[in-house]
PDB file as gemmi writes it, atoms N, CA and C in Angstrom:
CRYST1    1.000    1.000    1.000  90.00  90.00  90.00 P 1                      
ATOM      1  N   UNK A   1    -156.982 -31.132 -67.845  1.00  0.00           N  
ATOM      2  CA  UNK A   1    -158.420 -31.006 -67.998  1.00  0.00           C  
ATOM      3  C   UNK A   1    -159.143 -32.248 -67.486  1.00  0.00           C  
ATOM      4  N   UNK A   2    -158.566 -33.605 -67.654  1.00  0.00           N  
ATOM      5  CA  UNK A   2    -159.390 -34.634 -66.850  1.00  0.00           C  
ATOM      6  C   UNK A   2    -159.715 -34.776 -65.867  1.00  0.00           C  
ATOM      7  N   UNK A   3    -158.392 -33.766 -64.989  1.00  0.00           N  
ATOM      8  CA  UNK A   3    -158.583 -33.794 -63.521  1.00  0.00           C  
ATOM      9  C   UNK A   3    -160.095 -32.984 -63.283  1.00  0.00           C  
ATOM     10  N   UNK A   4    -159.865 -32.184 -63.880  1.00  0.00           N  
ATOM     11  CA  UNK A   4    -161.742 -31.776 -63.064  1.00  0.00           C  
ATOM     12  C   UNK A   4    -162.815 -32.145 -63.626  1.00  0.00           C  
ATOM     13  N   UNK A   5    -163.050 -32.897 -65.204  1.00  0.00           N  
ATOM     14  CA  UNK A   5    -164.254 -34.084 -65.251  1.00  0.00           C  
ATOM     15  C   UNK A   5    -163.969 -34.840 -63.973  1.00  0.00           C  
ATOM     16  N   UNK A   6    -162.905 -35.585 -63.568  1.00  0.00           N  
ATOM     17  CA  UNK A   6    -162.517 -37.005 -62.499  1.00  0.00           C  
ATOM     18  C   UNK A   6    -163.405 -35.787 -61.078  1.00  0.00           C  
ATOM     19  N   UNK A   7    -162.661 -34.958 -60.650  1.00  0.00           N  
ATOM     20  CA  UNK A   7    -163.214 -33.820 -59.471  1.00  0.00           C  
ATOM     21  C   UNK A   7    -164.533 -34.289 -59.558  1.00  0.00           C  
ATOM     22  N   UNK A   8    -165.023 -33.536 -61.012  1.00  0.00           N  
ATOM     23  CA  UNK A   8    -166.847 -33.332 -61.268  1.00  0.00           C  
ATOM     24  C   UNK A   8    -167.432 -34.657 -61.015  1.00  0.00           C  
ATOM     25  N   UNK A   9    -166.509 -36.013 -61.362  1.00  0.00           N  
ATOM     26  CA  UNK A   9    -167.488 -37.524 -61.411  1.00  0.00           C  
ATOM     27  C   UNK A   9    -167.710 -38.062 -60.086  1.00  0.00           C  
ATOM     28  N   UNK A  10    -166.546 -37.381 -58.857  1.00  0.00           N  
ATOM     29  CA  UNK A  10    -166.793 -37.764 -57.609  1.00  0.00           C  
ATOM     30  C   UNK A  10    -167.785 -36.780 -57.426  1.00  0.00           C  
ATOM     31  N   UNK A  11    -168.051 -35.405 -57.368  1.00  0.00           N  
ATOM     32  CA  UNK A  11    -168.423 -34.657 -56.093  1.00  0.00           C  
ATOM     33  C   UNK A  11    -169.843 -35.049 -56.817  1.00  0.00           C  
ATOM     34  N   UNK A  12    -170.211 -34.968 -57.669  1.00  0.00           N  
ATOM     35  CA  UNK A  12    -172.159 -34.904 -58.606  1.00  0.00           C  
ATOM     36  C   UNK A  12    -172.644 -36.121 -57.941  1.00  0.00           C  
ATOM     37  N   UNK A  13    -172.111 -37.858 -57.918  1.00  0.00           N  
ATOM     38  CA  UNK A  13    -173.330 -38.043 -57.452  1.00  0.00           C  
ATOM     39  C   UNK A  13    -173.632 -38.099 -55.835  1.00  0.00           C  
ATOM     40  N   UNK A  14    -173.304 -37.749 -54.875  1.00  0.00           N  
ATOM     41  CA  UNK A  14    -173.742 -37.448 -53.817  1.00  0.00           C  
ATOM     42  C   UNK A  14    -174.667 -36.322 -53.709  1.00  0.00           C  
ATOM     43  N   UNK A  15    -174.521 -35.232 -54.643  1.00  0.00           N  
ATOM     44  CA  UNK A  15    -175.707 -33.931 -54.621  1.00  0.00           C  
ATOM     45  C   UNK A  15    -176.842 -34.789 -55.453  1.00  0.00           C  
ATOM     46  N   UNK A  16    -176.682 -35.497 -56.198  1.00  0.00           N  
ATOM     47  CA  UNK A  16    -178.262 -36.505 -57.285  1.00  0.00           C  
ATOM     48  C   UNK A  16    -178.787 -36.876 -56.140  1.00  0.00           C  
ATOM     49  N   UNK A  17    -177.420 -38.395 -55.054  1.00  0.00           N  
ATOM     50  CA  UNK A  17    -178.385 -38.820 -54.235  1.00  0.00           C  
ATOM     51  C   UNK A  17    -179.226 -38.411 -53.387  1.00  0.00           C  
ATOM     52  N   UNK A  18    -178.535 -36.765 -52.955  1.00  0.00           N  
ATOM     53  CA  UNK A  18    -179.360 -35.816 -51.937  1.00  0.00           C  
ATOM     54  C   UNK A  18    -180.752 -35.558 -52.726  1.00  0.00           C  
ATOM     55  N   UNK A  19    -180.488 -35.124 -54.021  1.00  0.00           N  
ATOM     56  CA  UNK A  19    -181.592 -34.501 -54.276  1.00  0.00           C  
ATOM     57  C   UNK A  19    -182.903 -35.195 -54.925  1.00  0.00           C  
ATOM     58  N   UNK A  20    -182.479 -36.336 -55.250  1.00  0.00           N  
ATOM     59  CA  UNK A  20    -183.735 -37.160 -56.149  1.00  0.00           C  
ATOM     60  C   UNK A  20    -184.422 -37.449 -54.968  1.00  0.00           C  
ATOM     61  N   UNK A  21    -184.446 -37.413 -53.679  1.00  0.00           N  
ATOM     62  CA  UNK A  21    -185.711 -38.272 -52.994  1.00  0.00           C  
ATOM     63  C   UNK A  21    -186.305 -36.895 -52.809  1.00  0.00           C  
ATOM     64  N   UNK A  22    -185.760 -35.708 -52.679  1.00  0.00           N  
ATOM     65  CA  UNK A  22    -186.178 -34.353 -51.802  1.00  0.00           C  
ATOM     66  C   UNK A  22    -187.392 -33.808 -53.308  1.00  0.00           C  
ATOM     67  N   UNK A  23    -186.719 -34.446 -54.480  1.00  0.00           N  
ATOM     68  CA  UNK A  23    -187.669 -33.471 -55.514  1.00  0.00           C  
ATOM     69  C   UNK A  23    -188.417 -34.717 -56.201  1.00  0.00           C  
ATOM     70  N   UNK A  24    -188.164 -35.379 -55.909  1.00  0.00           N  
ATOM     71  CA  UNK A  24    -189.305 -36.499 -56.404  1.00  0.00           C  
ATOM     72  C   UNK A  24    -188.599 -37.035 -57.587  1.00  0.00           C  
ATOM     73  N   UNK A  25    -187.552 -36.979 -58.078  1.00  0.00           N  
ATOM     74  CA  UNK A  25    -187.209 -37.237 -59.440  1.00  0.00           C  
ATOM     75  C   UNK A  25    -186.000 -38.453 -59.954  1.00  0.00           C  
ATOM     76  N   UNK A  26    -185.671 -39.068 -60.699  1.00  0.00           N  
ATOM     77  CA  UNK A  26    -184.472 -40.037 -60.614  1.00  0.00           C  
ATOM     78  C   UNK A  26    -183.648 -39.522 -62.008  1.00  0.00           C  
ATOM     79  N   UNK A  27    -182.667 -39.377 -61.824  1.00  0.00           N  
ATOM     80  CA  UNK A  27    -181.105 -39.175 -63.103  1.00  0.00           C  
ATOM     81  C   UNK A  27    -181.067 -40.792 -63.481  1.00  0.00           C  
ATOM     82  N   UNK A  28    -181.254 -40.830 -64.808  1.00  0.00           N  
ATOM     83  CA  UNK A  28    -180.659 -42.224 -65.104  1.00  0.00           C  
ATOM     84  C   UNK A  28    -178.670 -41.939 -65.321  1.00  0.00           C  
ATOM     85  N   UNK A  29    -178.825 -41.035 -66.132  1.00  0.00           N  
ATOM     86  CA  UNK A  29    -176.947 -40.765 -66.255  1.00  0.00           C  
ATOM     87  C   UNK A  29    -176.872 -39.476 -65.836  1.00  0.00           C  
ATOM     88  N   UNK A  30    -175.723 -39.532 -65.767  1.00  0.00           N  
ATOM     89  CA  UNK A  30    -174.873 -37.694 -66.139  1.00  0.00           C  
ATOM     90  C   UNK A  30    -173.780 -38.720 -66.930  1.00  0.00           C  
ATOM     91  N   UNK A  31    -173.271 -36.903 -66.834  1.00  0.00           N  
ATOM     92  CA  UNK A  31    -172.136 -37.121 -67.921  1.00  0.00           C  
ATOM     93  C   UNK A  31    -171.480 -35.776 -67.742  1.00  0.00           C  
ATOM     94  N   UNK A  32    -170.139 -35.420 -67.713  1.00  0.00           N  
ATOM     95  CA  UNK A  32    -169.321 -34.072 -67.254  1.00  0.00           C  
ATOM     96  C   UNK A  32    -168.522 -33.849 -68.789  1.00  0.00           C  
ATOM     97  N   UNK A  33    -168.783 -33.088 -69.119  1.00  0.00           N  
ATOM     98  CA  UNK A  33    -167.607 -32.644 -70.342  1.00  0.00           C  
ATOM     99  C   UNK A  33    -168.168 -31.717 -70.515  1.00  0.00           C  
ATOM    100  N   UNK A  34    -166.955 -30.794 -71.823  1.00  0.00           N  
ATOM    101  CA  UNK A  34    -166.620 -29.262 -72.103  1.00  0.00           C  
ATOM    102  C   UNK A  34    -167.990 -28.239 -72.358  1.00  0.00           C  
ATOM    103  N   UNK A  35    -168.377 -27.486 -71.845  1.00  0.00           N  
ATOM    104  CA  UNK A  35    -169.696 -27.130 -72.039  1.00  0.00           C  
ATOM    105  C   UNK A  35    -169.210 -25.298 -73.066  1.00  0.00           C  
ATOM    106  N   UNK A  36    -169.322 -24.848 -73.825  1.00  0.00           N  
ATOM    107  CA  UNK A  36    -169.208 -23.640 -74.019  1.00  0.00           C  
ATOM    108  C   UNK A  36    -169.809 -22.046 -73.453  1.00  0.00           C  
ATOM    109  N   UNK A  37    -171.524 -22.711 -73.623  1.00  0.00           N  
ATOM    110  CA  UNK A  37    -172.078 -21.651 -73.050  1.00  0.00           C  
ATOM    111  C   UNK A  37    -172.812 -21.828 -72.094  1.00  0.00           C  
ATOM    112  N   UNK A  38    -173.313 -23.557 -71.159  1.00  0.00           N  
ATOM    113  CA  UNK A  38    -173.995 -23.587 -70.159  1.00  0.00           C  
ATOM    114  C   UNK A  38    -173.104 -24.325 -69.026  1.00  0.00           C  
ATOM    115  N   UNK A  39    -173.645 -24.155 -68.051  1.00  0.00           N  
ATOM    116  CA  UNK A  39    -173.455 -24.867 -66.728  1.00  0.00           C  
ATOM    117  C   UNK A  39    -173.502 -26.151 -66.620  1.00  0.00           C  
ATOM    118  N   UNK A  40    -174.933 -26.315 -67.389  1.00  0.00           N  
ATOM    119  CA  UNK A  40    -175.539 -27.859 -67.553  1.00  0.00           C  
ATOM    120  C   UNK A  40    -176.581 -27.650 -68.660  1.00  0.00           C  
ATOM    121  N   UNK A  41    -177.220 -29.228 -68.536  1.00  0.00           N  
ATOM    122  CA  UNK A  41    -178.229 -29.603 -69.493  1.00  0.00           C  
ATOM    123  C   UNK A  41    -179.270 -30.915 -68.681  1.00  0.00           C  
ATOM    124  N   UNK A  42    -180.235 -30.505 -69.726  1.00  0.00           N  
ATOM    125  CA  UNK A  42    -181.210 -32.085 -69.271  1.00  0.00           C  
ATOM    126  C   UNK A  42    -181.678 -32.747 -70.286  1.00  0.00           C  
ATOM    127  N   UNK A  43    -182.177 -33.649 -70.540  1.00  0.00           N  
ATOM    128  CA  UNK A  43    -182.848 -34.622 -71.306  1.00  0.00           C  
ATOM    129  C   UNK A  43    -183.750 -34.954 -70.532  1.00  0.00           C  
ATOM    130  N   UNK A  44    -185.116 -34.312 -70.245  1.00  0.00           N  
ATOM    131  CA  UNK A  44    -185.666 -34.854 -69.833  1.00  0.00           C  
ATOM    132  C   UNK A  44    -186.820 -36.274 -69.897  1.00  0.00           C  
ATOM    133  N   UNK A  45    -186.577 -36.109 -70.954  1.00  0.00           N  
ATOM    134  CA  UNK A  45    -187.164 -37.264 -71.883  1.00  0.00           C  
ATOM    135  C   UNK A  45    -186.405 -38.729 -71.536  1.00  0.00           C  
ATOM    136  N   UNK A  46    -185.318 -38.142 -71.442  1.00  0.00           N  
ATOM    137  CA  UNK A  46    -184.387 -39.703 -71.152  1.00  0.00           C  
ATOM    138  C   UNK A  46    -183.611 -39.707 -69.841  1.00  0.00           C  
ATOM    139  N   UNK A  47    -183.900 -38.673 -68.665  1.00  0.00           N  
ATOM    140  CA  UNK A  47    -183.891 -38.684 -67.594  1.00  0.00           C  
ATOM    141  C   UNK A  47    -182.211 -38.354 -67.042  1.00  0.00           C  
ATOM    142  N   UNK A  48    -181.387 -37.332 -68.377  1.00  0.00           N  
ATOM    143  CA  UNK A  48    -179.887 -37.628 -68.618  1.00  0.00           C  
ATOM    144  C   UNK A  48    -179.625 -36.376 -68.179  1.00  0.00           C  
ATOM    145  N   UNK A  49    -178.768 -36.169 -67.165  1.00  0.00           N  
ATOM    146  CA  UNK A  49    -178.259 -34.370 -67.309  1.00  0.00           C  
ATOM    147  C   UNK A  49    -176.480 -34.428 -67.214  1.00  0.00           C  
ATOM    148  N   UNK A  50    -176.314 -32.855 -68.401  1.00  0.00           N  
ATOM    149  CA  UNK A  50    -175.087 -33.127 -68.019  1.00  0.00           C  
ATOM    150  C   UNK A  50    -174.560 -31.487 -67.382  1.00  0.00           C  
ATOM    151  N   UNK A  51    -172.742 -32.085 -66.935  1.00  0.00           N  
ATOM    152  CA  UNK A  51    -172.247 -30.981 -66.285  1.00  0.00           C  
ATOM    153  C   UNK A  51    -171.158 -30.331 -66.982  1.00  0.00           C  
ATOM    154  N   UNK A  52    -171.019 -29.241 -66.903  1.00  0.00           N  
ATOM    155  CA  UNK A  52    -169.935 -28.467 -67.903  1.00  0.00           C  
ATOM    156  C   UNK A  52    -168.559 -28.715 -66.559  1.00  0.00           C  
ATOM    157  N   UNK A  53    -167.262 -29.287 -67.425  1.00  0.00           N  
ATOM    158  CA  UNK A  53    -166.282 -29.275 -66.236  1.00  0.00           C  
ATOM    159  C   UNK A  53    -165.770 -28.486 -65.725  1.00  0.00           C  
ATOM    160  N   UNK A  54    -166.195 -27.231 -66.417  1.00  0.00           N  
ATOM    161  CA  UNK A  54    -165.727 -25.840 -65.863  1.00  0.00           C  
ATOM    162  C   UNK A  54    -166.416 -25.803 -64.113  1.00  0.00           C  
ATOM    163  N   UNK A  55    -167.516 -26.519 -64.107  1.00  0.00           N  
ATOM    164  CA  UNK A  55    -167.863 -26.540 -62.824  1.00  0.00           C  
ATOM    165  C   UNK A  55    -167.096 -26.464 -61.769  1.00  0.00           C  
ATOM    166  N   UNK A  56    -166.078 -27.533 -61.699  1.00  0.00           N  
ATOM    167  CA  UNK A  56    -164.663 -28.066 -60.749  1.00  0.00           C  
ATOM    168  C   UNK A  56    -164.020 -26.274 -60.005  1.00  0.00           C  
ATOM    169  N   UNK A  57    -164.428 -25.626 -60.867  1.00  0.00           N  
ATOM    170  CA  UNK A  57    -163.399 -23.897 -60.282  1.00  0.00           C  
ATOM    171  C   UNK A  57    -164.699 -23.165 -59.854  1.00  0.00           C  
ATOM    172  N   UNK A  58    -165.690 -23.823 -59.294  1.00  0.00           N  
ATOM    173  CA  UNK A  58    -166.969 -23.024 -59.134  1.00  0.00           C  
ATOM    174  C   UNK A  58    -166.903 -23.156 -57.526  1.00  0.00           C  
ATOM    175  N   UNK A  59    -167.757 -23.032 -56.584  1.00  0.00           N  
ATOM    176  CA  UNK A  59    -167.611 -23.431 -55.361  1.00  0.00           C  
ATOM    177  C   UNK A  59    -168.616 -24.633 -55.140  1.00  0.00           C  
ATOM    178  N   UNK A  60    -169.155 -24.924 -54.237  1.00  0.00           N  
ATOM    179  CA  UNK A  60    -169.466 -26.303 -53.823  1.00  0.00           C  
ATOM    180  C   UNK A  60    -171.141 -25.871 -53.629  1.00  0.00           C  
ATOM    181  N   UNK A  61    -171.208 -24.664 -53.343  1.00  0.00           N  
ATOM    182  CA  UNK A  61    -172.737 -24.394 -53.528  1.00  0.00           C  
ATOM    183  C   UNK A  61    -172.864 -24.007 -54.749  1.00  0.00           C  
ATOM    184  N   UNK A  62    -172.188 -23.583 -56.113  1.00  0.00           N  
ATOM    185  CA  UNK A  62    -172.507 -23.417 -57.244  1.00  0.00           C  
ATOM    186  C   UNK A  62    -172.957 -24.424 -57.774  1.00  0.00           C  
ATOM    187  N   UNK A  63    -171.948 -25.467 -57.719  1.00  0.00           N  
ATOM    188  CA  UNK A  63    -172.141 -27.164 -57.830  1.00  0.00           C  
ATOM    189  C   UNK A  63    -173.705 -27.668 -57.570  1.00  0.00           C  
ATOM    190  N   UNK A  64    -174.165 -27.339 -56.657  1.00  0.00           N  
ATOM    191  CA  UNK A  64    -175.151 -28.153 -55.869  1.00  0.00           C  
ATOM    192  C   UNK A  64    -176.450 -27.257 -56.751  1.00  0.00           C  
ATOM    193  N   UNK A  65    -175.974 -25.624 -56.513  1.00  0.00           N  
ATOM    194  CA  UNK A  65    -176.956 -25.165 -57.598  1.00  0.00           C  
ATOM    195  C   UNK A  65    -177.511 -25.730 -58.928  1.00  0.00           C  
ATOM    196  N   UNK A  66    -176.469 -26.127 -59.554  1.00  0.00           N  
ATOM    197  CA  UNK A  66    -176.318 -26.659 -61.052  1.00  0.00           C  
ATOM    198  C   UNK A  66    -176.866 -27.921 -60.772  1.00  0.00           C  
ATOM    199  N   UNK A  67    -176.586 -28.596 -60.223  1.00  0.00           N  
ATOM    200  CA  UNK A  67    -177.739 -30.016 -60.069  1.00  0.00           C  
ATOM    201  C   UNK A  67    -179.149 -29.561 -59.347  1.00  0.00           C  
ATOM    202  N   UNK A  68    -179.217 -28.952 -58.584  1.00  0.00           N  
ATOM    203  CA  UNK A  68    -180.962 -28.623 -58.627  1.00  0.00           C  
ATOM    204  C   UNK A  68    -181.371 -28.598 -59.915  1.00  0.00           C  
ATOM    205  N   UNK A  69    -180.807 -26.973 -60.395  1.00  0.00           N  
ATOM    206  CA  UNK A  69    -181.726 -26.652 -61.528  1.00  0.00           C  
ATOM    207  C   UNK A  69    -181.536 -27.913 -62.723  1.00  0.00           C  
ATOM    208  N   UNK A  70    -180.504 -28.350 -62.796  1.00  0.00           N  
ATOM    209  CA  UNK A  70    -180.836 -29.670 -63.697  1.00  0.00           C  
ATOM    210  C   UNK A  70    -182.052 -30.714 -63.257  1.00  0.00           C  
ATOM    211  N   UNK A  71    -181.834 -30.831 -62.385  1.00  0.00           N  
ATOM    212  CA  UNK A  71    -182.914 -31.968 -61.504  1.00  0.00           C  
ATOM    213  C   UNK A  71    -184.148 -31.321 -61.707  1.00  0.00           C  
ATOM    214  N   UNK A  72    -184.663 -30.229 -61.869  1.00  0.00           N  
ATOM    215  CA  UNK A  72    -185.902 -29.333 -61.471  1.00  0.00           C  
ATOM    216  C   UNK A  72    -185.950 -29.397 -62.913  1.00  0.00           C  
ATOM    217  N   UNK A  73    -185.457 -29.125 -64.018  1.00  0.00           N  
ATOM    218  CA  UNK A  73    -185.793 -29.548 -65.528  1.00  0.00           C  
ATOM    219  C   UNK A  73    -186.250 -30.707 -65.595  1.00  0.00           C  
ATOM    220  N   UNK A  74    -186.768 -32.095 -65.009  1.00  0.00           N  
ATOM    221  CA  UNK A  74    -186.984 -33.122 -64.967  1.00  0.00           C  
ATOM    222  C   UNK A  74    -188.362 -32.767 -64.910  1.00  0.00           C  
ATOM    223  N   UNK A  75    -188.865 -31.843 -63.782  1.00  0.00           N  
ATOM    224  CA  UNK A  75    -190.163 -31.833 -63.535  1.00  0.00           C  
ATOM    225  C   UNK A  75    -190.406 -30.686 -64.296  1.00  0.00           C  
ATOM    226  N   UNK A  76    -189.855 -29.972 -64.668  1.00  0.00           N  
ATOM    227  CA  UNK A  76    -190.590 -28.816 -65.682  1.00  0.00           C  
ATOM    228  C   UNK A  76    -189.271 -28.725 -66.907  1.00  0.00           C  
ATOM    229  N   UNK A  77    -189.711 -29.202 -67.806  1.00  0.00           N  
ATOM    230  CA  UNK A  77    -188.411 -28.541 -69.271  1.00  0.00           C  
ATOM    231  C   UNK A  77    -188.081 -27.014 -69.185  1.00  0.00           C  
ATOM    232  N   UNK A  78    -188.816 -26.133 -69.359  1.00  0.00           N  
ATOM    233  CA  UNK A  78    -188.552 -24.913 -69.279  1.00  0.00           C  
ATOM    234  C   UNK A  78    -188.397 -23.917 -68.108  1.00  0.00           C  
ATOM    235  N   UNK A  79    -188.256 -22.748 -68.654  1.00  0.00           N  
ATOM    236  CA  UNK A  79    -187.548 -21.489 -67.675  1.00  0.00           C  
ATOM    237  C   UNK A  79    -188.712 -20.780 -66.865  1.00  0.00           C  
ATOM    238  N   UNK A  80    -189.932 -21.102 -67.298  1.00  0.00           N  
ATOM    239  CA  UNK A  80    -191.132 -20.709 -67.385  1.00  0.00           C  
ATOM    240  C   UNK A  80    -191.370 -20.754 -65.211  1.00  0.00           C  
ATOM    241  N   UNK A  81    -192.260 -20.015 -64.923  1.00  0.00           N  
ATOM    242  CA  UNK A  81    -193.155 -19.304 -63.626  1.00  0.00           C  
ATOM    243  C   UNK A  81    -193.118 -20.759 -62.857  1.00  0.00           C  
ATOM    244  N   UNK A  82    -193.638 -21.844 -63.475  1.00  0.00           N  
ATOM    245  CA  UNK A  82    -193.348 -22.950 -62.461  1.00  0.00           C  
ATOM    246  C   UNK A  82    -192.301 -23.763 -62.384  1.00  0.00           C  
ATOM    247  N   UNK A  83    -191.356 -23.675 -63.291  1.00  0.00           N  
ATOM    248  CA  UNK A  83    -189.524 -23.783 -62.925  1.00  0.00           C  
ATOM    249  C   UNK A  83    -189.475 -23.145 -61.859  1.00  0.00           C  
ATOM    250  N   UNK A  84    -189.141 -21.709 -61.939  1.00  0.00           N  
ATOM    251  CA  UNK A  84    -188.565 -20.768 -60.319  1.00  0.00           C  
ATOM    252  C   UNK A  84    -189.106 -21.047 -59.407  1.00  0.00           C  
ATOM    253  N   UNK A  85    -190.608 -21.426 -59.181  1.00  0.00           N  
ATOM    254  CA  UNK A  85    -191.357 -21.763 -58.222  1.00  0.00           C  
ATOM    255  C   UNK A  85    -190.572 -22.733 -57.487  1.00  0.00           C  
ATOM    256  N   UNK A  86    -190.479 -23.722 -58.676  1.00  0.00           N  
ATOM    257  CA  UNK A  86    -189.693 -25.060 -57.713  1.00  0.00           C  
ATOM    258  C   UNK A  86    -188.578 -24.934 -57.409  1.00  0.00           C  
ATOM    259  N   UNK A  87    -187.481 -23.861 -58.171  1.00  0.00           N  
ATOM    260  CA  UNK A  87    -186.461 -23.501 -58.014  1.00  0.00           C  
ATOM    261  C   UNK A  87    -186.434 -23.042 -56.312  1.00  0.00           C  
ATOM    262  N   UNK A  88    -187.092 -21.683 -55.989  1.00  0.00           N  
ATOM    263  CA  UNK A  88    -187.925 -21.369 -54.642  1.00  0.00           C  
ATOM    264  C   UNK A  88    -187.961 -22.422 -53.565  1.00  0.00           C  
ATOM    265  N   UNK A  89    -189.153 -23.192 -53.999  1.00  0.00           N  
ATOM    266  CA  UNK A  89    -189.140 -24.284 -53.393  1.00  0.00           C  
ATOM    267  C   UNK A  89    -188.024 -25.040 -52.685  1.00  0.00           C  
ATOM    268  N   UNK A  90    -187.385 -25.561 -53.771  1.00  0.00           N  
ATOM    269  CA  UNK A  90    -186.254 -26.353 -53.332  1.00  0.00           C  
ATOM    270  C   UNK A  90    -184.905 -25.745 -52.579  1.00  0.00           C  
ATOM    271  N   UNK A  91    -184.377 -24.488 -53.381  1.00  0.00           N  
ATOM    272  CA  UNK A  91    -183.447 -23.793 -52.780  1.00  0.00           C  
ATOM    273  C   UNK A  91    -183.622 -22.551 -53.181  1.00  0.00           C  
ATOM    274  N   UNK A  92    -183.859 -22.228 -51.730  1.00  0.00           N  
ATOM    275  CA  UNK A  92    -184.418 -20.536 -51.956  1.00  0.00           C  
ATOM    276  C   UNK A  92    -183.914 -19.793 -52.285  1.00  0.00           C  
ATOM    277  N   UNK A  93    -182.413 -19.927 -51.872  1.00  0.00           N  
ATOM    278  CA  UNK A  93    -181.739 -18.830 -52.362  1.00  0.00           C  
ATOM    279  C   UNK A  93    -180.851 -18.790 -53.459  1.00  0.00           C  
ATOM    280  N   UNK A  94    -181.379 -19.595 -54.161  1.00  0.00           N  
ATOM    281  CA  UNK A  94    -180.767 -20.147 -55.669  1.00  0.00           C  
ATOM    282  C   UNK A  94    -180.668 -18.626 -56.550  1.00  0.00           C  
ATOM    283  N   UNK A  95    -180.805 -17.620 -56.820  1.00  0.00           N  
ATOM    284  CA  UNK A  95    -180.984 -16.619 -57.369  1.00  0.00           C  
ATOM    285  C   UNK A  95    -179.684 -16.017 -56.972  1.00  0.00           C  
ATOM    286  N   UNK A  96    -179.299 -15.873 -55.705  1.00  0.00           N  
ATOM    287  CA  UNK A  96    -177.840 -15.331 -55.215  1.00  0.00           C  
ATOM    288  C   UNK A  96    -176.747 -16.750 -55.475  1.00  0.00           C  
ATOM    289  N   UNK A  97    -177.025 -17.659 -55.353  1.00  0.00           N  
ATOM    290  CA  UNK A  97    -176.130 -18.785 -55.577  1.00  0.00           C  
ATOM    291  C   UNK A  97    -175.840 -18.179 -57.287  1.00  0.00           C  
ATOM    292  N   UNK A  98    -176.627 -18.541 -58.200  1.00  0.00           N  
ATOM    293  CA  UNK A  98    -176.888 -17.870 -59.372  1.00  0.00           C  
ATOM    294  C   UNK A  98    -175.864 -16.784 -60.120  1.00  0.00           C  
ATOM    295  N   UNK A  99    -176.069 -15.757 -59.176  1.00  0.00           N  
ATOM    296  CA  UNK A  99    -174.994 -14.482 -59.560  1.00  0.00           C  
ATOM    297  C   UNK A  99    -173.747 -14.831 -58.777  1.00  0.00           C  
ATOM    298  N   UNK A 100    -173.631 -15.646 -58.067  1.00  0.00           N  
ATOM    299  CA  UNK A 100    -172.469 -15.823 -57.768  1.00  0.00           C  
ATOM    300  C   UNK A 100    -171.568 -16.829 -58.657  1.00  0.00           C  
ATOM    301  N   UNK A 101    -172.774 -18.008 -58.985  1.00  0.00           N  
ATOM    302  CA  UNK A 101    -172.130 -18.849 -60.163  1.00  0.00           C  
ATOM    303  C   UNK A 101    -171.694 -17.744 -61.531  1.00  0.00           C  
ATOM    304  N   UNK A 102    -172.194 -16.939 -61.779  1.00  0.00           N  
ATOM    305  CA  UNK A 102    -172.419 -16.253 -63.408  1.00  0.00           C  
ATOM    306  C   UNK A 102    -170.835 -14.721 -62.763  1.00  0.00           C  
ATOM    307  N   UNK A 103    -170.572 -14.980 -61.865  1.00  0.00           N  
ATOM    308  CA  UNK A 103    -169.439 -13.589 -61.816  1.00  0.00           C  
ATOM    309  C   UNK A 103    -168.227 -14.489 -62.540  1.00  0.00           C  
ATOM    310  N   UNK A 104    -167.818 -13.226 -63.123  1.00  0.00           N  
ATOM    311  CA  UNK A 104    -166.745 -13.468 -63.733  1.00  0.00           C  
ATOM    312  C   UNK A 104    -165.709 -13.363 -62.762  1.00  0.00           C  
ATOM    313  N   UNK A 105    -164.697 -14.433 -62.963  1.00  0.00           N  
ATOM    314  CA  UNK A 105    -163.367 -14.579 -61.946  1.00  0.00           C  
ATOM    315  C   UNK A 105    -162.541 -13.600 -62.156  1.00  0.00           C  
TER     316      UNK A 105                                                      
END                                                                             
């Protein structure tokens, strides 16, 4: 099981560094461990997101998915009309990335 937190601690921050200048936003931490029922999380308050290590068996655009929408909780907390917008915005086709992250193996 460490091996894919260690996987998750290399491949995440190169998708942060991509994405904090593109969405305006800065990660002070992450953090990768056992998630039960999400992908990820944010703190946006304290600028913290984390990654479920189940990520590591996902593909590399699921990955990148899961740090948008973490990153995009920075600028909006909720699930709400101007989340998706930016979701849109940023990666359009995040909705099929989405169902592809959520199929069962």
């Amino acid at each position: 099981m460490n091996w894919l937190r260690d996987e998750l601690k290399r491949a995440i921050p190169p998708l942060i560094e991509k994405w904090q200048p593109i969405m305006g936003v800065v990660v002070k931490k992450f953090f990768v461990q056992k998630m039960k029922t999400r992908w990820g999380s944010c703190n946006y308050t304290q600028g913290n997101v984390r990654f479920n290590s189940e990520l590591a068996k996902k593909t590399p655009q699921c990955l990148e998915y899961v740090v948008v929408h973490e990153l995009a909780h920075l600028l909006e907390p909720s699930h709400n009309a101007r989340f998706h917008s930016l979701m849109s915005q940023f990666l359009p086709n995040w909705k099929l990335i989405k169902a592809e992250l959520n199929r069962v193996l």
